[in-house]
Each structure stands twice: as C-alpha cells, then as structure tokens.
C-alpha positions in Angstrom: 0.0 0.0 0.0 1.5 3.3 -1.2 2.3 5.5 2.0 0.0 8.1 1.1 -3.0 6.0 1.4 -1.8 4.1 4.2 -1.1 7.8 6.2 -4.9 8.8 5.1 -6.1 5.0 6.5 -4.8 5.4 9.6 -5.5 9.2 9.7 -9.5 8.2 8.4 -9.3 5.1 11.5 -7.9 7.5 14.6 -11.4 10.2 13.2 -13.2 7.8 13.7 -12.2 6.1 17.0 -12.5 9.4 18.2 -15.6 9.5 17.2 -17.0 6.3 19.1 -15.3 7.3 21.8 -17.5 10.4 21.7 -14.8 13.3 21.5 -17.6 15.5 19.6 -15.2 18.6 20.7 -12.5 17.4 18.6 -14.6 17.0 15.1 -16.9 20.2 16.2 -13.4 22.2 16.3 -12.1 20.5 13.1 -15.2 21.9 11.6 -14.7 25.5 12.6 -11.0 25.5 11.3 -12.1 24.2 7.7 -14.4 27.3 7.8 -11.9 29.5 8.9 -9.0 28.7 6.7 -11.4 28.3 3.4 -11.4 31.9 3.1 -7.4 31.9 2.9 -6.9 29.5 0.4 -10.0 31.2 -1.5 -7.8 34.3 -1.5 -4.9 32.8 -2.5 -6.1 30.0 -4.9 -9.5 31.6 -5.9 -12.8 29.9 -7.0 -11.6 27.5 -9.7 -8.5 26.6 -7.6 -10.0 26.2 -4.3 -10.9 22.5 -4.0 -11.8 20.6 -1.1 -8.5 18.9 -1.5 -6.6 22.0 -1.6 -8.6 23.3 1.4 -7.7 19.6 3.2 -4.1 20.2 2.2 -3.9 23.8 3.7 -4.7 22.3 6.9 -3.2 19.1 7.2 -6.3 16.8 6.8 -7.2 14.2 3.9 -9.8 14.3 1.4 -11.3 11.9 2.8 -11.4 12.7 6.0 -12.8 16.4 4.7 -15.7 14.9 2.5 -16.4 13.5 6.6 -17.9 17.5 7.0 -18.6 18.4 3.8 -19.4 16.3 0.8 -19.0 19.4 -1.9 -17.0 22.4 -2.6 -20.2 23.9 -3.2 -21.5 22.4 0.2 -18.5 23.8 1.8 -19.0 27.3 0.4 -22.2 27.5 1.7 -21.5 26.9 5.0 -19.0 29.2 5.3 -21.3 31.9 3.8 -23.7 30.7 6.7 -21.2 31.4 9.3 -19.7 34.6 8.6 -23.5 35.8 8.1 -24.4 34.7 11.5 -21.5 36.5 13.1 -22.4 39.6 10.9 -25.9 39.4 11.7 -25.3 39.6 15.2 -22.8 42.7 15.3 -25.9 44.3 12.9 -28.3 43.6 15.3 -26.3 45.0 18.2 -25.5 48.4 16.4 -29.7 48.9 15.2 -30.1 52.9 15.8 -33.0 55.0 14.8 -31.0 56.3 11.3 -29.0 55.2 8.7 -25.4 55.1 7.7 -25.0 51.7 5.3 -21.9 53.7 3.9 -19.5 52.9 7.0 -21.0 49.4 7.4 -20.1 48.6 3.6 -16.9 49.9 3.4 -15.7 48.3 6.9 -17.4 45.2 6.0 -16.0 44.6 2.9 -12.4 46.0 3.3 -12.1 43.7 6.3 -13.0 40.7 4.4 -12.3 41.4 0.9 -12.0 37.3 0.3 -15.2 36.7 2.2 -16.9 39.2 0.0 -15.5 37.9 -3.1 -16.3 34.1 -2.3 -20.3 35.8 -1.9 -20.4 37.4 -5.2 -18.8 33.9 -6.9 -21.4 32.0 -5.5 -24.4 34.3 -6.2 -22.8 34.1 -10.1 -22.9 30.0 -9.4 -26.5 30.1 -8.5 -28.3 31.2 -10.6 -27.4 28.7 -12.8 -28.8 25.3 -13.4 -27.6 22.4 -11.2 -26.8 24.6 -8.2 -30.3 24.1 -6.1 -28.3 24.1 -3.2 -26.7 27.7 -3.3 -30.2 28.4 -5.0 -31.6 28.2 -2.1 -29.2 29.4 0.6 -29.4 32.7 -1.3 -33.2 33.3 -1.7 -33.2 32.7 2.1 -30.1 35.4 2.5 -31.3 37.8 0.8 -35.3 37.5 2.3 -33.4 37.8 5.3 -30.8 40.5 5.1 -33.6 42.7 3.4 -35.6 42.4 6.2 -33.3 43.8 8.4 -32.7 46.5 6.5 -36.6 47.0 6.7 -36.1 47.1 9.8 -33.6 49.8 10.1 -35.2 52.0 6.9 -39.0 51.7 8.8 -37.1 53.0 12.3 -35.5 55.8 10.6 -39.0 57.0 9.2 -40.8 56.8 12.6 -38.1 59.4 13.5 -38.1 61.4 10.9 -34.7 60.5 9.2 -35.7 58.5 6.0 -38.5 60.0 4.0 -42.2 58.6 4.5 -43.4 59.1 0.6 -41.6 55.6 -0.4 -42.1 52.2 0.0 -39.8 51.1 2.6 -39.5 47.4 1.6 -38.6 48.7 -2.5 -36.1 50.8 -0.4 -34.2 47.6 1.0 -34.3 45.9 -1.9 -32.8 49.5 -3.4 -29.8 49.7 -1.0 -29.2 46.0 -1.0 -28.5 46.2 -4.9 -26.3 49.0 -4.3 -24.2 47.7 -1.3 -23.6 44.9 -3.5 -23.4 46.3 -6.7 -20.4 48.9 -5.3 -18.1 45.8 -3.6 -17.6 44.0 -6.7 -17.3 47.1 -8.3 -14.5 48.3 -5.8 -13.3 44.4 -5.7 -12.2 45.1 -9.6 -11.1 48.4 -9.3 -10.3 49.9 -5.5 -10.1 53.4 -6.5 -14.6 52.8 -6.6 -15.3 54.9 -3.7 -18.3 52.7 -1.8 -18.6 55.1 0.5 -19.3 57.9 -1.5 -21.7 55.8 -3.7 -24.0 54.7 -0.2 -23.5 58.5 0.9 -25.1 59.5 -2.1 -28.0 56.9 -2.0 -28.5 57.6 1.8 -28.8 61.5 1.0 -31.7 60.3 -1.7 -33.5 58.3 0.8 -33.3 61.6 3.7 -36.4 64.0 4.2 -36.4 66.9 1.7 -36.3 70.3 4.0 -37.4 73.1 2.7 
C-alpha cells in the first residue's frame, strides 16, 4: 500500500475512533477550522483553484477525511457563507439605531474581508445557474433575510423622521441591498470605486427633503 494512502487509512481510523469514543469537541473544532481557513486558500487560490483537497491540504487533513464534514465544494462554500452571516448578523443587530449610515457598514465590511466578499459574489454568479439548487436556495433565504433587516432599520428611521415617508420602505431595502452589492464588486475590480461615497449618495436620496 503506497504510503500516502496508508497515512490517510490510519488518519481516516484514529477520526473515527474518536468519534466512538465520543470526543464530539475534537470534530466540532475541526469543523470551525475548515471554515476559517477556506477563506485563505480562496484568497490565494481563488474559486476554480479552491478545492476541497486543496482546502484539506492547507490544513493538514485528507480528502477523505474532509468529505467527513462536507461532501462538496459547493456544500462547503455555503456553509462558510452561513457562518460569517451569523456572526455579521449579530454585530448588525447590536448596532440597530433609529437612522441610517450603510456607507461605514459597507466599506468596513468589505475592506475587512475582501476574500469573504468575493467568495459571496462567486457564489451568487454560481446560483443562478442550473444544477446549483443548493446555493439556489441558501441565497433566496439570504437575501429574504438581510432585506428584512434592512426593513427594519429604513422603517425605524421613518418613525423618526430621518428617512423619507413618501416611499415604499420594503422597495427601499431591496434598493440599497442592490447597491451595497453592486459597489463591492465594483470596488473588488477596481479599488479606486469609492463605496462610500456611492451609499452616501444613496443615503442623501432616501433623507427627508427640507425646505
């Protein structure tokens, strides 16, 4: 038997002794690592290049024993997509105030995890083609979900007086939703995009006219 293989038996035997035993912590923190250090490879390797045996390379497990958590790349991307939402989601959720500013949160956002944002706008190209039910639905969920909590934050402002009252509030969402993600892959080709500026501009749109 080639050593390789034999390494990768014995690798794939000790997982799941482990697993008998009922050392859930082990595979649970396996898991989270695979999350965390797809994004690096992505930003290295990028979409074509990142397989799951290039991820399972990267951090010293076989392909075998990754297929164990995920049984696709495209099962993989997902979930990582899930995760960094639900952290996201939760530092959203904290910051809620009565007015807008989507300008800081997309430029923060996205220059913090430029990979993270890229690995979002592959996948959303991927979906919406045939084959890919999977990330099909993932994103029809995400983005019911991320424009209801801009909802949220545009129907706030207009019971304070900071967003204008003479609009529909859910078209709205869906409005800056477009452009949040319209400007990062704009600014993901070409940095000198100012996203800023571009939300800035949409925000003063959406802002009571004074007379």
């Amino acid at each position: 038997m080639p050593q390789g293989e034999r390494a990768e038996k014995t690798e794939d035997a000790g997982e799941e002794a482990a697993r008998q035993r009922g050392r859930y912590p082990k595979g649970i923190l396996r898991r989270q690592q695979i999350l965390d250090r797809t994004i690096e490879v992505f930003a290295e390797l990028g979409f074509e290049g990142t397989s799951l045996r290039a991820i399972g390379e990267a951090i010293g497990v076989s392909h075998a024993a990754l297929r164990r958590y995920f049984d696709t790349r495209e099962e993989l991307f997902v979930e990582v997509l899930r995760e960094k939402d639900r952290e996201a989601l939760a530092n959203a959720r904290a910051d809620v105030v009565e007015t807008i500013d989507f300008a800081s949160h997309l430029e923060d956002y996205v220059s913090r995890a430029p990979g993270l944002v890229a690995l979002r706008h592959g996948m959303v190209a991927r979906a919406i083609e045939p084959g890919n039910e999977h990330s099909r639905a993932f994103f029809a969920e995400r983005y019911e979900s991320i424009r209801k909590e801009a909802l949220l934050i545009l129907r706030l402002a207009q019971a304070v007086g900071t967003v204008r009252d003479d609009m529909s509030p859910e078209v709205a969402a869906s409005l800056v939703i477009a452009a949040m993600d319209g400007l990062s892959t704009q600014w993901l080709l070409d940095p000198e995009v100012d996203m800023r500026e571009g939300m800035t501009l949409l925000e003063h749109l959406l802002r009571p006219v004074r007379n």
